[in-house]
C-alpha positions as CSV (number, residue, x, y, z in Angstrom):
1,X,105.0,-159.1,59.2
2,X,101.8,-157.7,61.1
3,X,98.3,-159.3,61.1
4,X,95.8,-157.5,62.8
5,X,93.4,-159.4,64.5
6,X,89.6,-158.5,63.9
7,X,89.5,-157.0,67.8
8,X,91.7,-156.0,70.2
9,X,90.8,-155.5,73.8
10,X,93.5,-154.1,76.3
11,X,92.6,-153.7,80.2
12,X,95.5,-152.1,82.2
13,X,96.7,-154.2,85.4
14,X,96.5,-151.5,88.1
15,X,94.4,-148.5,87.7
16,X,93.6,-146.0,85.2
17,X,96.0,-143.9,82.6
18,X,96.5,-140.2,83.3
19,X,96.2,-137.7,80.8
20,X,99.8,-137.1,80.6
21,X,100.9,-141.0,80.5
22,X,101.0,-143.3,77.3
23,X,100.3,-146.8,76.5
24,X,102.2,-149.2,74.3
25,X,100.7,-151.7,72.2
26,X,102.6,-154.2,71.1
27,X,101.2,-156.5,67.8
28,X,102.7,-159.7,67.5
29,X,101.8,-162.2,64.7
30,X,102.4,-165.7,64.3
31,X,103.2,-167.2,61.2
32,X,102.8,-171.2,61.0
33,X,103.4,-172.9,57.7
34,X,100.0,-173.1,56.2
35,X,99.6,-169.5,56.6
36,X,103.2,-168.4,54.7
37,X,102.5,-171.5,52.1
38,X,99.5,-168.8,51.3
39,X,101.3,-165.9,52.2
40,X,104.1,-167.1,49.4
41,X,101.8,-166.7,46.6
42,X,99.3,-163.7,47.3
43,X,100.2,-160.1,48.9
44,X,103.4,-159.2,50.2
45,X,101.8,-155.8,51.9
46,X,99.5,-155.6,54.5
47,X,97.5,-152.1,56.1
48,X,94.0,-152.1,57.9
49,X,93.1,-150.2,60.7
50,X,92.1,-150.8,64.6
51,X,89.7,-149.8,66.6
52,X,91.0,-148.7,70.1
53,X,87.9,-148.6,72.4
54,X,88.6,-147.4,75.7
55,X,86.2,-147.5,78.6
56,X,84.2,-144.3,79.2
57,X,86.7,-142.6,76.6
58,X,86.5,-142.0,73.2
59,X,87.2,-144.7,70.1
60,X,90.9,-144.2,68.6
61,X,91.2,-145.7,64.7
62,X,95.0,-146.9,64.2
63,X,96.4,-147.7,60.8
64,X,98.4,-150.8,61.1
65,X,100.9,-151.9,58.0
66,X,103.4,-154.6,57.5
67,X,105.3,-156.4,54.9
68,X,105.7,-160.1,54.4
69,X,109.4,-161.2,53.7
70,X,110.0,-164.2,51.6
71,X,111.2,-167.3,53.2
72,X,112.9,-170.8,51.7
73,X,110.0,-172.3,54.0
74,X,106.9,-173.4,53.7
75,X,106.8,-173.6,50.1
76,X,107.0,-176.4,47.6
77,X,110.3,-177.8,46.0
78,X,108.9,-177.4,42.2
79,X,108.6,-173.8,43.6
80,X,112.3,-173.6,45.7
81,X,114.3,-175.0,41.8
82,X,112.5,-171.8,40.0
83,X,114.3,-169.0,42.2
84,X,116.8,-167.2,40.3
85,X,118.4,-166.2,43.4
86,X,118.2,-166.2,47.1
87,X,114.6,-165.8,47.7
88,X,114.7,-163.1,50.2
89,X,115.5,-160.8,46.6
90,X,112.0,-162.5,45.4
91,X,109.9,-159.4,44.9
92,X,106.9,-161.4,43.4
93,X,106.2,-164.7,41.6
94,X,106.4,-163.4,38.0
95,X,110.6,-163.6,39.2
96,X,110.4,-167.1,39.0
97,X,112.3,-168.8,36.4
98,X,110.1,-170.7,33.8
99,X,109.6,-174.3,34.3
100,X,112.2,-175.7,31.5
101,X,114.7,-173.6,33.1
102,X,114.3,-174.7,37.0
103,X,117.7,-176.4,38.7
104,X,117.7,-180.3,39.6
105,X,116.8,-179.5,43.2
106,X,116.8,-176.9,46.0
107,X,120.1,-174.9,46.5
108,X,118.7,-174.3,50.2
109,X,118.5,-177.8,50.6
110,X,121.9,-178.5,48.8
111,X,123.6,-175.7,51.0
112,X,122.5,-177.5,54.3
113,X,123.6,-181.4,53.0
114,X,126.8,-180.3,51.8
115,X,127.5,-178.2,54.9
116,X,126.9,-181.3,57.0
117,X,129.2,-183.7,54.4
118,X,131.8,-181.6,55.1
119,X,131.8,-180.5,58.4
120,X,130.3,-183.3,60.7
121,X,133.0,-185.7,61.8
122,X,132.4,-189.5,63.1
123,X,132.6,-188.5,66.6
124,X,129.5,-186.0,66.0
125,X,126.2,-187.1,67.1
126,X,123.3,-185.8,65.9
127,X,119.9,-184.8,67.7
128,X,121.7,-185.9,70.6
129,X,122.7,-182.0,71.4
130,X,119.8,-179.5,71.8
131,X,120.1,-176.9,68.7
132,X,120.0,-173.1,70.4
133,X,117.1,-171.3,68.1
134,X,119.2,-168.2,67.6
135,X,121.9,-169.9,66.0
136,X,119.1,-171.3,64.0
137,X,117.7,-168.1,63.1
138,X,120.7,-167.5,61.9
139,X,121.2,-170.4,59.6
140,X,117.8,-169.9,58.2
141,X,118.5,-166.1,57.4
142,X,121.7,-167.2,55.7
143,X,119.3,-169.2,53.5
144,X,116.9,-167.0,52.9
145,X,119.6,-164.2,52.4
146,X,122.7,-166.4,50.6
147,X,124.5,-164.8,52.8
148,X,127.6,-167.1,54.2
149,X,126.9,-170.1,57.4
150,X,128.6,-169.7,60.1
151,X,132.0,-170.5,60.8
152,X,131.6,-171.7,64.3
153,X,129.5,-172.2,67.0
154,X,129.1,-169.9,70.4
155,X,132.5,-170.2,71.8
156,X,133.5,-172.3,69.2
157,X,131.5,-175.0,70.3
158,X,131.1,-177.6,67.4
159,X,128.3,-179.7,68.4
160,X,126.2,-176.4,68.8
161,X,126.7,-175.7,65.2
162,X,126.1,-179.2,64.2
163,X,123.2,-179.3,66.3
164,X,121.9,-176.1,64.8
165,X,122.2,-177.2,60.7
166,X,120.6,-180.5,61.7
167,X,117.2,-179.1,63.4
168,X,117.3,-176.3,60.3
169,X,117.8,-179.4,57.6
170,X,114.8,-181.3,59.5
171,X,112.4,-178.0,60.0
172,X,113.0,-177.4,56.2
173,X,112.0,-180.6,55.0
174,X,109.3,-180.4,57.5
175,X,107.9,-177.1,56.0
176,X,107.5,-178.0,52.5
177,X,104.0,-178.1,51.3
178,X,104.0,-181.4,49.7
179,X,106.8,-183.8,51.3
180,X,109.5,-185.1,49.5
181,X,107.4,-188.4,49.0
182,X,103.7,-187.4,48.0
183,X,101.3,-189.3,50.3
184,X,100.8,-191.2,47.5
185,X,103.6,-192.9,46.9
186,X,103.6,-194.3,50.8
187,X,101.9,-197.2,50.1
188,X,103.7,-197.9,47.0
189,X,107.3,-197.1,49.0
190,X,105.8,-199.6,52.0
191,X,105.4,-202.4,49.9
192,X,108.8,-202.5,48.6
193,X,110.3,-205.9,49.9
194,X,114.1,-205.4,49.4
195,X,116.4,-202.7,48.0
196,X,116.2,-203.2,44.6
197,X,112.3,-202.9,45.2
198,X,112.9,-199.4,47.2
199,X,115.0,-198.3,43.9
200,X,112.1,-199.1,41.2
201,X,109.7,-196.9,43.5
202,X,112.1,-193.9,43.1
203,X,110.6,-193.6,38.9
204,X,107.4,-192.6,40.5
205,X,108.8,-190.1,42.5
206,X,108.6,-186.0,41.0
207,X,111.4,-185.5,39.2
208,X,112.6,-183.2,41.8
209,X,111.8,-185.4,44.6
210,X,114.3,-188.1,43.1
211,X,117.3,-185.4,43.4
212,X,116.4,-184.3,46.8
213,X,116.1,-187.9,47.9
214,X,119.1,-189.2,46.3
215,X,121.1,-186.3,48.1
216,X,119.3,-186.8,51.1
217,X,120.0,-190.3,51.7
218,X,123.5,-190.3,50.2
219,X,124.2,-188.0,53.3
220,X,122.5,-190.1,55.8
221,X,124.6,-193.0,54.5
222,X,127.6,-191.1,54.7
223,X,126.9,-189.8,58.5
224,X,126.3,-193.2,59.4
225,X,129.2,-194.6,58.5
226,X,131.4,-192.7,59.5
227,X,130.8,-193.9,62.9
228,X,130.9,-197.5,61.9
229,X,133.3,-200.0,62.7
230,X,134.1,-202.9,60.3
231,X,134.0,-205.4,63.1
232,X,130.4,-206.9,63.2
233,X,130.4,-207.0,67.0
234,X,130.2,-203.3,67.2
235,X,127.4,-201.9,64.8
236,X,127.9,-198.3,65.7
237,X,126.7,-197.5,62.1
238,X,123.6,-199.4,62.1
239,X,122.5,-198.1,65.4
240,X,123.5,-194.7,64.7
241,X,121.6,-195.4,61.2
242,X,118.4,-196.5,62.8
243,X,118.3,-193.4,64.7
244,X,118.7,-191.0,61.8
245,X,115.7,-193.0,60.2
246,X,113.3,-192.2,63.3
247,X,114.1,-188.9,62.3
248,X,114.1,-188.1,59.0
249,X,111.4,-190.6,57.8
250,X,108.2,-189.4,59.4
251,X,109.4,-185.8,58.2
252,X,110.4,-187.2,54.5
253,X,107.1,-189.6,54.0
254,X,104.7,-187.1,56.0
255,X,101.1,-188.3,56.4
256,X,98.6,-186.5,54.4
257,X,96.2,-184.0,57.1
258,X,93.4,-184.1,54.7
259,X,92.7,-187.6,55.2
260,X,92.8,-188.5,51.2
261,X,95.6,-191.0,50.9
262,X,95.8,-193.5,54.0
263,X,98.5,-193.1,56.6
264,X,101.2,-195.3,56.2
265,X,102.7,-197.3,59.6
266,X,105.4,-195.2,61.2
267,X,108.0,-198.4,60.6
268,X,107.5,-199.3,57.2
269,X,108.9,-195.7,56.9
270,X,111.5,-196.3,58.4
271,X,112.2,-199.4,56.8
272,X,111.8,-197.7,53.6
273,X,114.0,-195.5,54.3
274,X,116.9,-197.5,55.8
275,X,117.1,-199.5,52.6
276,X,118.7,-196.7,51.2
277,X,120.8,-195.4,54.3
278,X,121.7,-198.7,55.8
């Protein structure tokens, strides 16, 4: 996708152009989340035209276009259980299924927990290992696209890959407009004394917020245990649970930016969350 920006201004390093030489310009846009959340729901096509003003020379007017391509990012999960397909196929919102007909919860989302359910072992450590952004980009155009994950790693490494669908799982979460607790629910989820407590708080929860959660923490459950040891004096699960919690739960119970709903304390997320996990 191209933005233009509202004026460009280009000084060569050394010297002046001939007549005979040329000049690239190269455009590059930047895309955070607020500005695809928008992007999402207006125009998909982009043209305007720039201004080139060089010095004791003439004024060149450049048409710049661009297209926006659809992403699983940045977008809400109400919004994620209405595509009828991968969204990269999305050619507007009027695509969307209606309402009644939307799927319990993200198939993005899905994809990435059952990958990881299947595929990360006990000996497997996660966010210890720096994910590689290209094999990133890749995951993250295999859920735009529906295309098929990756088998393996670079040179087969394994904890690459693992690496990889972790940071893609936690930068999806992370993206959504609304998290998968609404701000205000935190105070609610914070004053929730024991498990059974943390379980009542789920009926307040968007329907699809319960499914994604459910899912969510069932995997974080699983991953923890499975480097656990049944013999107290080694709690390899509950330490390896903990640090899954300082993970997820700041992305999963996300403070509100506008300031509206009060920000929660970063450890009664966590303890919310490990009531579940734990």
């Amino acid at each position: 996708m191209i933005i233009a920006p509202s004026w460009l201004r280009i000084e060569p390093e050394v010297g002046l152009l001939r007549p005979d030489e040329t000049m690239t310009i190269l455009l590059s846009a930047y895309v955070d989340n607020d500005s695809a959340a928008k992007l999402h729901v207006g125009l998909a096509m982009f043209e305007c035209t720039l201004i080139l003003h060089t010095a004791l020379g003439k004024d060149d007017f450049i048409s710049v276009s661009g297209s926006y391509q659809y992403t699983c990012f940045a977008n809400t999960l109400e919004r994620l259980t209405r595509l009828a397909g991968p969204i990269r196929n999305l050619k507007s919102s009027e695509e969307l299924l209606p309402a009644g007909q939307a799927m319990n919860a993200p198939t993005e989302i899905m994809r990435l927990i059952n990958w990881m359910m299947t595929h990360i072992s006990a000996t497997d450590m996660l966010f210890e290992y720096p994910a590689q952004e290209r094999l990133c980009h890749v995951i993250r155009e295999c859920l735009d696209t529906g295309d098929e994950f990756p088998s393996e790693g670079p040179d087969g490494d394994h904890r690459a890959l693992v690496a990889a669908f972790s940071s893609t799982l936690v930068a999806l979460l992370d993206s959504l407009i609304e998290p998968v607790v609404p701000a205000r629910l935190h105070t609610q989820c914070l004053q929730a004394r024991d498990k059974d407590e943390a379980f009542e708080v789920l009926n307040a929860f968007p329907h699809v917020s319960i499914n994604v959660w459910i899912s969510l923490t069932a995997m974080l459950h699983f991953i923890a245990k499975q480097g656990a040891s049944k013999d107290d004096s080694n709690p390899t699960g509950t330490m390896r649970a903990h640090r899954l919690v300082s993970v997820f739960a700041p992305v999963l119970l996300r403070d509100d930016p506008t300031g509206i709903h009060p920000r929660a304390s970063p450890l009664g997320k966590r303890g919310f969350l490990l009531r579940f996990i734990d």
